[in-house]
N, C-alpha and C positions, 0 to 999 in steps of 0.2 A: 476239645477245648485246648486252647494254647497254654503250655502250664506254664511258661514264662512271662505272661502275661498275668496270671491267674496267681502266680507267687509272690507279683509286687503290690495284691491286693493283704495279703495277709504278711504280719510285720515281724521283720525276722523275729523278735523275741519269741511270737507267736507258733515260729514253725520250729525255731529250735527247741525250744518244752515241747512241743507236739512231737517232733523226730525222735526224742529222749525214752518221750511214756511209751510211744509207739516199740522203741525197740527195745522194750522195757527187760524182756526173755533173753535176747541176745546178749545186752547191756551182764544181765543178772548171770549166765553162763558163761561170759570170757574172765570176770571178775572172781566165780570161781576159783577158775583155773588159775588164775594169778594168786588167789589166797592161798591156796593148796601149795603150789611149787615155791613158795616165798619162806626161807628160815624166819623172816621175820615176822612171821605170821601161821607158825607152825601149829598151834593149835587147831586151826582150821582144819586141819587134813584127819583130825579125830572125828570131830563133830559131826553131826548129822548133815550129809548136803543137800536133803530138800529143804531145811529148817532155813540155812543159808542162803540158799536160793531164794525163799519167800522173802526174807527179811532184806537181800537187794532187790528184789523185785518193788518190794513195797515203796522201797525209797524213789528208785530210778520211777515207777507207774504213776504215783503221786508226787509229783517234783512239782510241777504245776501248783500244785496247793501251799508246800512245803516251803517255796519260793516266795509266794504270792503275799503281797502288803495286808490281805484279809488275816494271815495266818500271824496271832500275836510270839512275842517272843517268850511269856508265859505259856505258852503251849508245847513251843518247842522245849522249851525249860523241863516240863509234867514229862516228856514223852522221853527226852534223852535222859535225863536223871532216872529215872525206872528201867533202861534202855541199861545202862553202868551197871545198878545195882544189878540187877538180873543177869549180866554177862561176868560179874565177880565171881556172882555163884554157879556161873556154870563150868567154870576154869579159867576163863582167859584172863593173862596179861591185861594191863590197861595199857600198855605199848601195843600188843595187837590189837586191842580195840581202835585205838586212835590208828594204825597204820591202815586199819580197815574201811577204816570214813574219807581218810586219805584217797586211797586207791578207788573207792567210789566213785570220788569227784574225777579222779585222772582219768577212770573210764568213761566219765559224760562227756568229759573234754574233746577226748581221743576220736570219740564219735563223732559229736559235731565239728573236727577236724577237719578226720576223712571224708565226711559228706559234702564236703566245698560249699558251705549255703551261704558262706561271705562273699558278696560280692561284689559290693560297693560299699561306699562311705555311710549309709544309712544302715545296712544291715551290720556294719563292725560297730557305729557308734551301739543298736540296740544290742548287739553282739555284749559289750561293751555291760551296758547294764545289765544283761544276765548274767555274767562275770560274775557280777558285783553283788547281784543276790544270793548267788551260788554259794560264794567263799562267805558271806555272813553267816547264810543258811548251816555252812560245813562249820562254819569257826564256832557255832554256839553248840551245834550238836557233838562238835570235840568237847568244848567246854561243859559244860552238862553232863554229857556222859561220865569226865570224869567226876566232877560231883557227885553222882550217884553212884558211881563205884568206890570210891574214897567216901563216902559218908556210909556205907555199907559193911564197912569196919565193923 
């Protein structure tokens, strides 16, 4: 089958969250290594790193959902706010938390970069809107989280 043919049936939005979940492992392993070598993020390098692992995995695997207009912004709210508190009591910074969610999104970006799946005006405009769900998605779950950690006082 001609996959260039077969790629302008599915819409870039479609294949970028799809390329994301897919390299969900890879995505959760380079982010790692960026958390561990980072002073600003020195915590991490104590921590358990399959625990870390999971908890990128889970973000990058389910972006798709986490993205998606079905998913309310009270849910994101439930899930990052217990996300804060929980990372208070485990040691971390609330700067390394936030520098963490940061570097998450830099690593989806990064991917869908290097993978060239921009290639015309159609796939940058939907390019374009996943952008946009992305940084909402990141800016409530900074937000929230730190709620939860600062109300965990």
């Amino acid at each position: 089958m001609n996959t260039t043919k077969s790629k302008s049936f599915i819409p870039a939005y479609q294949r970028l969250v799809k390329l994301i979940e897919s390299h969900a492992d890879e995505l959760s392993r380079n982010l790692i290594q960026d958390l561990q070598k980072r002073d600003s993020t020195a915590t991490f390098r104590t921590y358990d790193e399959k625990e870390i692992y999971e908890r990128a995995f889970n973000v990058y695997s389910h972006l798709g959902k986490w993205i998606s207009r079905e998913t309310t912004k009270e849910e994101i709210a439930k899930h990052f706010t217990a996300l804060g508190a929980k990372r208070r009591k485990e040691g971390f910074a609330l700067s390394e938390i936030i520098q963490a969610l940061i570097m998450t999104r830099r690593r989806l970006w990064l991917k869908i970069l290097a993978e060239g799946l921009l290639d015309n005006a159609l796939d940058l405009n939907q390019a374009l809107d996943l952008n946009n769900r992305v940084i909402l998605f990141f800016d409530r779950a900074i937000f929230y989280t730190a709620v939860g950690y600062q109300r965990d006082k």
